[in-house]
C-alpha positions as CSV (number, residue, x, y, z in Angstrom):
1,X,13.5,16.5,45.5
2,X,15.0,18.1,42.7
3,X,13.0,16.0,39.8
4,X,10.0,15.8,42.0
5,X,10.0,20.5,41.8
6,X,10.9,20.4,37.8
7,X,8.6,17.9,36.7
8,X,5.8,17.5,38.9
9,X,2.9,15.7,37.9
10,X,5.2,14.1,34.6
11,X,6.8,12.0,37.8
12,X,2.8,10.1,37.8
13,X,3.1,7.7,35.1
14,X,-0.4,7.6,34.5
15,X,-0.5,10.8,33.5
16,X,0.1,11.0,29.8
17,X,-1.4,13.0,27.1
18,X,1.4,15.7,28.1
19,X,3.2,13.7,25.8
20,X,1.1,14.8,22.9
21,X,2.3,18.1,23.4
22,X,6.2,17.1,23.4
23,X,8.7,16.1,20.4
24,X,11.5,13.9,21.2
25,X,9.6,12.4,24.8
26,X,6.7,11.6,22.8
27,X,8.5,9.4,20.6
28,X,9.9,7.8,23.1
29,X,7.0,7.3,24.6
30,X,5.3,6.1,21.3
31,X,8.0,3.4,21.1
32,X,6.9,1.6,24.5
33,X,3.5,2.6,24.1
34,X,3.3,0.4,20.5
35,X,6.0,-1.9,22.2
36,X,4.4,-3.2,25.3
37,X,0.9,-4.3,23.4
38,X,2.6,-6.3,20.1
39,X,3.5,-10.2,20.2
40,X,6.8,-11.0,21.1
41,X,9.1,-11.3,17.7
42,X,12.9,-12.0,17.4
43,X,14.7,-9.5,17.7
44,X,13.2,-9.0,21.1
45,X,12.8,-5.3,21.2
46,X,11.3,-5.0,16.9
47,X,8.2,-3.0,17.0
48,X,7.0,-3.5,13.5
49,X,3.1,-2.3,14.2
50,X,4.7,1.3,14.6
51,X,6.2,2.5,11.4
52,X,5.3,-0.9,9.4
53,X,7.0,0.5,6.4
54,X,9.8,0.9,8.7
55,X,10.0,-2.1,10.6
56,X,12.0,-1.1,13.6
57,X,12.8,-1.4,16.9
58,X,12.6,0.6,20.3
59,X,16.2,1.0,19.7
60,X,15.2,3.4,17.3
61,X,12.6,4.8,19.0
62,X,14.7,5.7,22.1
63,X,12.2,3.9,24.1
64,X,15.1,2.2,26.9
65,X,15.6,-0.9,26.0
66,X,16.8,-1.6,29.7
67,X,13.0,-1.0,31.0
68,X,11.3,-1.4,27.8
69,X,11.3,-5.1,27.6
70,X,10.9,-6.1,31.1
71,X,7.9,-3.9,31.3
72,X,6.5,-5.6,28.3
73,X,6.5,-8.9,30.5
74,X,4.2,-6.6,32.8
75,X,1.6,-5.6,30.2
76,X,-1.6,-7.3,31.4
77,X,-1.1,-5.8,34.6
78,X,0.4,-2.2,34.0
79,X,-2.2,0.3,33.4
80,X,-2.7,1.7,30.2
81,X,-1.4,3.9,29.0
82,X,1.5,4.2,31.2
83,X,4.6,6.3,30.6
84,X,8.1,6.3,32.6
85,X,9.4,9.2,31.0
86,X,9.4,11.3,34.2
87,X,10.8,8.7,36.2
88,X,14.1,7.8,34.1
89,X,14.5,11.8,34.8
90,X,14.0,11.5,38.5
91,X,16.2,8.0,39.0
92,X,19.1,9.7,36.7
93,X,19.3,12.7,38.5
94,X,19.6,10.7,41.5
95,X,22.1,8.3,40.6
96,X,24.2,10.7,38.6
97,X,24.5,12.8,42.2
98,X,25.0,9.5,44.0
99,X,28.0,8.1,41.3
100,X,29.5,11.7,41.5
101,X,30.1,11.2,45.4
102,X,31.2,8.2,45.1
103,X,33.7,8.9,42.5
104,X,35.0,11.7,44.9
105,X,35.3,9.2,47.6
106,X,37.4,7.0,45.6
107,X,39.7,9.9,45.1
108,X,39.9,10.5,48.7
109,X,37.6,13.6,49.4
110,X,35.8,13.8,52.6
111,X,32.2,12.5,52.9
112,X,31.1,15.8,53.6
113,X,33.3,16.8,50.6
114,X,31.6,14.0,48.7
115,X,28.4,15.2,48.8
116,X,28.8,18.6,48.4
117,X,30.1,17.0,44.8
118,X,27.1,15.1,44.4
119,X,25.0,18.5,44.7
120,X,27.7,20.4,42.5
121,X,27.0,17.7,39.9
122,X,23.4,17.5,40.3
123,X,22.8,21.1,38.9
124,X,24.7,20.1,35.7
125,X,22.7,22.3,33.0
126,X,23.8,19.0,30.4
127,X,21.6,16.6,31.8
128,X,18.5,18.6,32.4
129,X,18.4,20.4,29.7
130,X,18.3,16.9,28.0
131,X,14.7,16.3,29.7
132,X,10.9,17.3,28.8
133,X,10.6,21.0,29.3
134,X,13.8,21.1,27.3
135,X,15.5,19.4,24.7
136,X,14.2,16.3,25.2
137,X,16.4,12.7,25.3
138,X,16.0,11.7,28.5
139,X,17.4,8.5,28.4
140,X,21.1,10.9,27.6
141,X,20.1,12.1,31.4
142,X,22.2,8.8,32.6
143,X,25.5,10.5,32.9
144,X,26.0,8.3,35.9
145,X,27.3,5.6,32.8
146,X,30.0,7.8,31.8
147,X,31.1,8.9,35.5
148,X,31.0,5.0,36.2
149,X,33.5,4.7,33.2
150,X,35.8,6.9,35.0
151,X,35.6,5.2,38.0
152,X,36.5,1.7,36.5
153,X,39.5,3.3,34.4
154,X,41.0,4.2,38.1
155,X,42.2,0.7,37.6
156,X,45.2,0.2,36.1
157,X,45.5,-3.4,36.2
158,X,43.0,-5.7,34.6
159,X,41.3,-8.1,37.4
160,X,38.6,-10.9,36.1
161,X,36.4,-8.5,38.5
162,X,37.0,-5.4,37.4
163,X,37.1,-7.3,33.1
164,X,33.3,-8.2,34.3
165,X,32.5,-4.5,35.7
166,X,33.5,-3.4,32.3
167,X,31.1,-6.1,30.5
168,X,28.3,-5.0,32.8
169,X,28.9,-1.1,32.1
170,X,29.3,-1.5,28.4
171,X,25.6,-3.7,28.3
172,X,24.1,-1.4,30.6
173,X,25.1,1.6,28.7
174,X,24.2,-0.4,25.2
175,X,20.3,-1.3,26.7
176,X,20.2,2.9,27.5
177,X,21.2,4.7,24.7
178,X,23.5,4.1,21.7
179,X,25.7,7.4,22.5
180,X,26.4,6.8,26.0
181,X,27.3,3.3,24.7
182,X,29.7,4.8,22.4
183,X,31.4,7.3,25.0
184,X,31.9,4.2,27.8
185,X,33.4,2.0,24.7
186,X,36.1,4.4,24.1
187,X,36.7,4.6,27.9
188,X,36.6,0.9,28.2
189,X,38.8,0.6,25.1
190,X,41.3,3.2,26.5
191,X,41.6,1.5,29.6
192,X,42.2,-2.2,27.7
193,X,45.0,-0.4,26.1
194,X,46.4,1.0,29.3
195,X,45.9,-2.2,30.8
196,X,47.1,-4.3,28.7
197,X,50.6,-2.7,27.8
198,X,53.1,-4.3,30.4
199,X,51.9,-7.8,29.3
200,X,53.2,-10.5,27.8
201,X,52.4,-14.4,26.4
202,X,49.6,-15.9,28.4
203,X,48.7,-12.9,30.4
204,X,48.2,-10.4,27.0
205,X,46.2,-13.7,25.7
206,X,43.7,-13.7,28.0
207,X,43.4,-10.2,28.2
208,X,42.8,-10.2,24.5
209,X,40.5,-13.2,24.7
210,X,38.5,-10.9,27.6
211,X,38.2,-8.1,25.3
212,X,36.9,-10.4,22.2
213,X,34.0,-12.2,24.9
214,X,33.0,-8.4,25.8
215,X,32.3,-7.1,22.0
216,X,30.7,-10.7,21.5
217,X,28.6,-10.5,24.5
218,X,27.9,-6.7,23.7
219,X,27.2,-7.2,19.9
220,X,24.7,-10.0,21.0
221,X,22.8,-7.4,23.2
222,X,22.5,-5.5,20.3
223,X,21.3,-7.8,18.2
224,X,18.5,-9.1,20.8
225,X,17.3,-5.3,21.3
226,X,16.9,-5.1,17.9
227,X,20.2,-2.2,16.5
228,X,20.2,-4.0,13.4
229,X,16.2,-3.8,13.3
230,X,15.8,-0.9,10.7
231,X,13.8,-1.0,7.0
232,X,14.5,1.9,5.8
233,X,18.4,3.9,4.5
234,X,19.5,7.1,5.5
235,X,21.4,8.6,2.3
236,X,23.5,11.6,2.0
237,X,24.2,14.8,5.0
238,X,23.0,13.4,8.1
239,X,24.3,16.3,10.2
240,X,27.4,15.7,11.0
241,X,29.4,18.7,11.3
242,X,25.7,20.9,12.3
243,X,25.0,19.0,15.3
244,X,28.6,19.7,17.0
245,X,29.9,21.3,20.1
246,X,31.8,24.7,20.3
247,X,35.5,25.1,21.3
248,X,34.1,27.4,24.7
249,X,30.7,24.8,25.0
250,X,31.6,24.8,28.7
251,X,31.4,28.2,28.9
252,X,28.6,29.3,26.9
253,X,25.3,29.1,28.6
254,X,23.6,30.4,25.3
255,X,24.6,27.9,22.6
256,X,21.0,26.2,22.5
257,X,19.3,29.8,22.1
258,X,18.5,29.1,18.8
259,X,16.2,25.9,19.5
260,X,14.5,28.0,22.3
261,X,13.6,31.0,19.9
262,X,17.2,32.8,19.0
263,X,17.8,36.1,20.6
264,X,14.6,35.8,23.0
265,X,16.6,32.6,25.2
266,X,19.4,34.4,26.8
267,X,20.8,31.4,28.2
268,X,20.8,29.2,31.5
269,X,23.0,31.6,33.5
270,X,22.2,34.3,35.6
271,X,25.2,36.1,35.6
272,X,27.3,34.6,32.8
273,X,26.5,35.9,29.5
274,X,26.1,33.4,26.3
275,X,26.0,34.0,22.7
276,X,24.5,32.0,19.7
277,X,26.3,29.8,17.5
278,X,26.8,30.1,14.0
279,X,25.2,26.2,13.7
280,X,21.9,26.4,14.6
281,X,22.4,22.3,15.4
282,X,24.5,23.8,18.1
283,X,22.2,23.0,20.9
284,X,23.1,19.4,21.1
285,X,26.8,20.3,22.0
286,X,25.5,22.0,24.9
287,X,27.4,21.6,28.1
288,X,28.1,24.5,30.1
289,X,30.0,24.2,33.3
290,X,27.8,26.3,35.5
291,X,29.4,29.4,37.6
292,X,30.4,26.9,40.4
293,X,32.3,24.3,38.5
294,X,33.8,27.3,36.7
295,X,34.6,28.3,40.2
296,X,35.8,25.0,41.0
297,X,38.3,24.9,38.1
298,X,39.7,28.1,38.4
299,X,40.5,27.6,42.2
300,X,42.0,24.2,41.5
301,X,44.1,25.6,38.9
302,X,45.6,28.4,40.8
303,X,46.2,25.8,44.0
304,X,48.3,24.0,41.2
305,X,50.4,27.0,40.0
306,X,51.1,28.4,43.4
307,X,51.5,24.9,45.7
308,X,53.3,22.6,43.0
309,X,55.3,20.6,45.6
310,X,52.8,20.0,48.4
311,X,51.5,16.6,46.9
312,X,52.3,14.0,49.0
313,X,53.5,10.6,48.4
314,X,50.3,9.2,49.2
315,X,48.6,11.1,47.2
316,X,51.0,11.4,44.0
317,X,49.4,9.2,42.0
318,X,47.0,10.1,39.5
319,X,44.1,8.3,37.2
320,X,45.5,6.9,33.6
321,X,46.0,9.7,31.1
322,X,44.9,7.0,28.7
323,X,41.3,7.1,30.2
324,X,41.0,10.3,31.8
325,X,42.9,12.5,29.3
326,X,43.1,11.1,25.9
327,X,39.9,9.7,25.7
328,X,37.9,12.1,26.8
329,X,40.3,14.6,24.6
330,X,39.8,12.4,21.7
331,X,35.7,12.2,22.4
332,X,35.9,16.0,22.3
333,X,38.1,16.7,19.1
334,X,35.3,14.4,17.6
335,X,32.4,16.3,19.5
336,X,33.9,19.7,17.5
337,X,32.6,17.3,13.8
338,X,33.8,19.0,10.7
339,X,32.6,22.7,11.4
340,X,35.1,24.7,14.2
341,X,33.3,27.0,16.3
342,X,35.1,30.1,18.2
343,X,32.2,32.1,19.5
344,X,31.1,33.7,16.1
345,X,33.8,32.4,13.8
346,X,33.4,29.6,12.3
347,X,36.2,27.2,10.1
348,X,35.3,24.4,8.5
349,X,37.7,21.6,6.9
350,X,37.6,18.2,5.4
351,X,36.9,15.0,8.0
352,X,38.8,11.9,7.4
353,X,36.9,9.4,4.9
354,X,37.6,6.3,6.4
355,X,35.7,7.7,9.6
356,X,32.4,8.3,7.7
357,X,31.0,4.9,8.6
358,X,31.0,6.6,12.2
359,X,30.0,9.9,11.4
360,X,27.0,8.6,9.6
361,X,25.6,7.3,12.9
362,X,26.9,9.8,15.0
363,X,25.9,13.2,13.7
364,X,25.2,14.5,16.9
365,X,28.8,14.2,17.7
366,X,28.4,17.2,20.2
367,X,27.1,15.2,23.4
368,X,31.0,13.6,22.8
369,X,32.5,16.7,25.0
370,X,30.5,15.5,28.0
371,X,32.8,12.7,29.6
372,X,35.6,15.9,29.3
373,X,33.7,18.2,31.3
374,X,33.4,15.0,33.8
375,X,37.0,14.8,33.9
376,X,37.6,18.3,34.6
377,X,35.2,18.3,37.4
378,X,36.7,15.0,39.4
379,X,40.6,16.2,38.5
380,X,39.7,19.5,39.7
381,X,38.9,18.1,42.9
382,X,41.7,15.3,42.7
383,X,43.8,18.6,42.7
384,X,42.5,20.1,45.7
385,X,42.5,16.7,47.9
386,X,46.1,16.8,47.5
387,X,47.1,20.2,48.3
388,X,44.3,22.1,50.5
389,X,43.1,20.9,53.8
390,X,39.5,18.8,54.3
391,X,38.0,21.7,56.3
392,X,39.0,24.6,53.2
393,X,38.3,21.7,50.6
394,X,34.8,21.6,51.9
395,X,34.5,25.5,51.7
396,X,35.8,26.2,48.7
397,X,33.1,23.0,47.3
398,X,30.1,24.7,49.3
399,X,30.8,28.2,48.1
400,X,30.7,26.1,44.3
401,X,28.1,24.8,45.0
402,X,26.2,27.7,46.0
403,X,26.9,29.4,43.3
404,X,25.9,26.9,40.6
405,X,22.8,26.4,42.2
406,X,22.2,30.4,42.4
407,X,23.6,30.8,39.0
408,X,21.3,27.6,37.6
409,X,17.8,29.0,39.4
410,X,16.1,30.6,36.5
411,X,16.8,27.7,34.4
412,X,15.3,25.3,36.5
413,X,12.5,27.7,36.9
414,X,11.9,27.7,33.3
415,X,11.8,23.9,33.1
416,X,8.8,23.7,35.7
417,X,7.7,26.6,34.2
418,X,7.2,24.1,31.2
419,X,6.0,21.2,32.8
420,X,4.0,22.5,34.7
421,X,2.0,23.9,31.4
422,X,2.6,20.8,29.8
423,X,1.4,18.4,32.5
424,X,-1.8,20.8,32.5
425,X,-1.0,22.1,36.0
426,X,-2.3,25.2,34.8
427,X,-5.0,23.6,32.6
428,X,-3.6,26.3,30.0
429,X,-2.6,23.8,27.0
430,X,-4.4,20.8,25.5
431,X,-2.3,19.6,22.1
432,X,-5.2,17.5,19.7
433,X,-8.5,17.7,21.8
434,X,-10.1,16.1,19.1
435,X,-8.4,12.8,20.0
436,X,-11.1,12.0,22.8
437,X,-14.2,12.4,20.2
438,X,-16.3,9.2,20.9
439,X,-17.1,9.0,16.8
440,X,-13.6,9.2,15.7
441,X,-12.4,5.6,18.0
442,X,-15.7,4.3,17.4
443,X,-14.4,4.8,13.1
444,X,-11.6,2.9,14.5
445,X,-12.7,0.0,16.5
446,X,-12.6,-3.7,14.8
447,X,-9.9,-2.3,12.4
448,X,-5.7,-3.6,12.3
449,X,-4.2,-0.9,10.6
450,X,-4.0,2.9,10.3
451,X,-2.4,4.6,7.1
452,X,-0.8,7.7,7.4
453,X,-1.2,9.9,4.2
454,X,0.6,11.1,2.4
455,X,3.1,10.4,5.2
456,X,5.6,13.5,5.7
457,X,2.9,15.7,7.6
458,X,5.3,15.1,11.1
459,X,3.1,17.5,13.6
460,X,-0.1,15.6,13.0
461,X,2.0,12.3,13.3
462,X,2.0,12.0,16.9
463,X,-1.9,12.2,16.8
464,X,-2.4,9.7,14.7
465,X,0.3,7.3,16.2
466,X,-2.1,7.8,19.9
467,X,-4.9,7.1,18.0
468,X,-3.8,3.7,16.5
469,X,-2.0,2.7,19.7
470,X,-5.4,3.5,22.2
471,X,-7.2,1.1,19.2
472,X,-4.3,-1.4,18.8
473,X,-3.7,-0.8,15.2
474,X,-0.5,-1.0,13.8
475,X,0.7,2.2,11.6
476,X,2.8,2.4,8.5
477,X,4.9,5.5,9.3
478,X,6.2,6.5,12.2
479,X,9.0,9.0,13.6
480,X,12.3,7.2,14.6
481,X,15.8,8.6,15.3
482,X,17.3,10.0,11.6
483,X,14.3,10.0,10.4
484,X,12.9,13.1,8.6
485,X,9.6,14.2,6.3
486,X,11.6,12.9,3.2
487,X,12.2,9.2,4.6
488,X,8.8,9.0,5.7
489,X,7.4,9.9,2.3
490,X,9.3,7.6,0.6
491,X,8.4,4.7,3.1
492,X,4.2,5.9,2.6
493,X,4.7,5.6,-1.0
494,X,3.4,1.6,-1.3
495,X,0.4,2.8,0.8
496,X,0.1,6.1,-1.5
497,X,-0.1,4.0,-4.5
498,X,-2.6,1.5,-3.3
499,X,-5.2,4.4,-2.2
500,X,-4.4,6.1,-5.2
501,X,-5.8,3.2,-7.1
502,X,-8.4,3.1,-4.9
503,X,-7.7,-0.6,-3.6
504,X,-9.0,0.0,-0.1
505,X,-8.9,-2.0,2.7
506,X,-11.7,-2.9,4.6
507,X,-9.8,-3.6,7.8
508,X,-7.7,0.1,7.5
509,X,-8.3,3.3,8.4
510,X,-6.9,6.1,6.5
511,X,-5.1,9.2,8.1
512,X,-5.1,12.1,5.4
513,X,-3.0,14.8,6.4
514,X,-3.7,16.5,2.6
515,X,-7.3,16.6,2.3
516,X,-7.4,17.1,-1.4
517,X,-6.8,13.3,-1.2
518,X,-10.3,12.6,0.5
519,X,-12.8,13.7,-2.6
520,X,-13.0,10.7,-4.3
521,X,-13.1,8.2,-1.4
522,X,-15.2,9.9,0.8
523,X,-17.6,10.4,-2.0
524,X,-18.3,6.2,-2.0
525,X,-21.5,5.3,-0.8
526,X,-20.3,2.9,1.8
527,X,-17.4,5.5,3.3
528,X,-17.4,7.1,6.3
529,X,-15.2,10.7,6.9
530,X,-14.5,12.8,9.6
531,X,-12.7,15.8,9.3
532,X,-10.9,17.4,12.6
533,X,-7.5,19.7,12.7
534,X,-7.0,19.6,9.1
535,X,-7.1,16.1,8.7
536,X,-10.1,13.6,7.4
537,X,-10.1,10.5,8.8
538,X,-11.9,7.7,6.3
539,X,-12.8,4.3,6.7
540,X,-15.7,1.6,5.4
541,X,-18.7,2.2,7.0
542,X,-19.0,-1.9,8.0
543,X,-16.0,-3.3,9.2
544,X,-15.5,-7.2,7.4
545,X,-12.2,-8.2,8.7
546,X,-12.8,-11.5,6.2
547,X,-12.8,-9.3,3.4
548,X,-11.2,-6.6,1.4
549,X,-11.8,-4.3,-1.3
């Protein structure tokens, strides 16, 4: 219910051009969109018709592997276009609420109990401000991976079952998104340490033999999806250290202000008042608590100071502090990057070399403090199981819960509030109406490619990428994770040159985002132009797919 009131008609995947309108969600989108209608190539998941001077891969594109390629199977028969970007919000809110109450089951809560936990965790601000409306990213929505970690690290001996579980989460989390990936492979690796300790000869073999089949298994995934699918290099700062969380991140309901417009977004919480970062890059180390799990942790601590001794020995027993503390710890020392924010002060100091191989691909090492705030949730409650009674226990969780939904209200009304103009609910906002001009596909039609020039224009990108994916063209730039105006400049210079020299393709048609580059082509007898938005589109009058000029 809750996905189906913030996103609304987004939830229909036939409805689309939404997208056009949207940053990160559209390239998403763009990913599958190219994906679904190209031949099958090894790696399975390369997408070279979108960003040909690229040659990626929806890895790259954040497209899902996990529903990218078995919808591809589907493509004769899906409609098109056809987006799922609404539902991977819907089925992650739902299974992160589901995974939360059954992680509070596991540690012995009430069903009643459970549930209320499921709700608590539902209003998380984290996961929906990772969805259209907001920040984008759904696919980081699937915190239900990282809560599923947790679970499995309950186990402190290794079983062939639970060594399988483990391979499972770790592919599952691979085919979703890289960073959840990395957060349940420093869980899983915790726990194999943990584990693993106590034995000896045979026993330590195989467990090492276990762990050597999982990276195998997980490193062939990767290499079927297509992680080692990218043309292009990614030199020098690549944001690591901007892109970080803050010390108080689960307390500051402000610290993505600054994408939102600075001083005008006053933050998520009704009540609790946030403040900007220092590092504009801030917003992706968001992850405030909410007033309710505030609540939550603050009544669990003082049941800890003031009943130390009324845990009982059935109850004594708590998780690994290998998976549930140092890990997540360790995830959130890295989540803090190079650059230490304290509300407005800011100290900066030099990161270890040898960890720059991970930093390089990780720069927005804020999402790391997530799995904490998981763990302070679920031992929050873990405290309360053993020292309050069920009946209190579920008070104390409905009053949280209550209170993060109350506190969480405006912020969910500005998401819909979005959506609903995005998804044209209001019929208020229509991004590139141009794109539906019968002249302009008709340019198109009997064509294979579509050259973007001079390539770094990124706001008139996402046109142009619709336009060659509704005509089945292939096109040579495209926006992919890391990539920025500069890279795509570089990777448009072969196609820059060519035009320059005016050895024109019959078979292409030219995108010019500068039209000072359309003069002396569109002055050629047999050249056709159109100018919308700023743009000229340009291509041969008669299309000779035989021949080229």
């Amino acid at each position: 219910m809750m996905a189906v009131w913030l996103y609304g008609p987004a939830l229909n995947p036939l409805n689309v051009t939404w997208l056009l309108a949207e940053g990160d969600s559209f390239q998403h989108f763009s990913g599958w969109d190219m994906f679904r209608r190209d031949v099958w190539r090894w790696p399975l998941g390369a997408v070279p018709t979108l960003g040909s001077a690229i040659d990626s891969s929806v890895v790259f594109s954040d497209s899902i592997p996990l529903i990218a390629l078995p919808l591809k199977l589907l493509h004769e028969v899906l409609p098109d276009p056809f987006q799922y970007v609404g539902m991977v919000m819907a089925v992650n809110l739902a299974l992160n609420a589901a995974v939360a109450a059954g992680l509070a089951l596991r540690l012995q809560a009430t069903r009643p109990g459970a549930l209320l936990v499921g709700l608590l965790v539902l209003a998380l601000p984290a996961v929906t401000m990772r969805g259209p409306g907001a920040l984008g990213h759904e696919a980081l929505s699937a915190h239900w991976l990282i809560m599923l970690g947790l679970w499995l690290g309950l186990e402190c001996s290794a079983t062939r079952q639970g060594l399988w579980r483990w391979m499972l989460l770790l592919n599952l989390a691979v085919l979703i998104h890289f960073y959840l990936f990395f957060m349940v492979g420093v869980l899983w690796a915790a726990w194999c340490i943990r584990s693993g300790w106590q034995l000896r000869g045979r026993a330590l073999v195989r467990h090492g033999g276990w762990m050597l089949a999982t990276v195998l298994v997980t490193v062939g995934v990767m290499l079927a999806t297509g992680y080692f699918q990218f043309g292009v290099k990614i030199e020098g700062d690549t944001g690591f250290g901007l892109y970080s969380a803050g010390l108080l991140t689960f307390f500051n309901p402000g610290s993505a202000g600054l994408f939102f417009g600075g001083t005008d977004f006053h933050g998520v919480s009704r009540v609790v008042p946030g403040w900007l970062s220092p590092l504009q890059g801030q917003y992706e180390g968001f992850a405030y608590a909410g007033l309710g799990v505030l609540t939550l942790l603050g009544v669990a601590l003082g049941c800890a100071l003031l009943r130390r001794g009324s845990v009982t020995a059935t109850t004594r027993s708590w998780p690994s502090r290998t998976v549930w503390v140092l890990a997540p710890l360790a995830l959130f020392f890295f989540a803090l990057g190079n650059r230490w924010v304290l509300g407005p002060w800011l100290y900066e100091w030099r990161y270890p070399e040898f960890l720059e191989p991970i930093t390089q691909y990780l720069r927005s090492s804020g999402r790391m403090a997530w799995p904490l705030l998981y763990v302070a949730v679920f031992l929050s409650l873990l405290a309360l199981v053993q020292r309050m009674p069920a009946r209190a226990l579920a008070a104390v969780l409905a009053l949280c819960v209550a209170l993060q939904w109350w506190d969480l209200a405006p912020w969910h009304v500005y998401v819909r509030g979005n959506m609903q103009t995005l998804t044209f609910a209001s019929h208020s906002y229509e991004p590139f109406p141009w794109l539906a001009r019968e002249d302009l596909h008709e340019l198109a039609e009997g064509r294979h490619r579509l050259s973007y020039l001079p390539g770094d224009d990124m706001y008139h990108l996402k046109a142009a990428t619709w336009l060659a994916a509704r005509n089945d063209l292939s096109i040579n730039v495209a926006y992919f994770a890391r990539v920025n105006q500069g890279v795509l400049y570089q990777a448009a210079e072969p196609a820059r040159e060519a035009y320059a020299s005016q050895g024109l393709s019959r078979d292409t048609l030219y995108a010019l985002t500068d039209t000072t580059l359309a003069g002396p082509v569109c002055q050629l007898p047999e050249m056709r132009c159109i100018a919308v938005d700023n743009m000229i589109f340009a291509g041969w009058e008669r299309v000779d797919n035989d021949s080229e000029q």
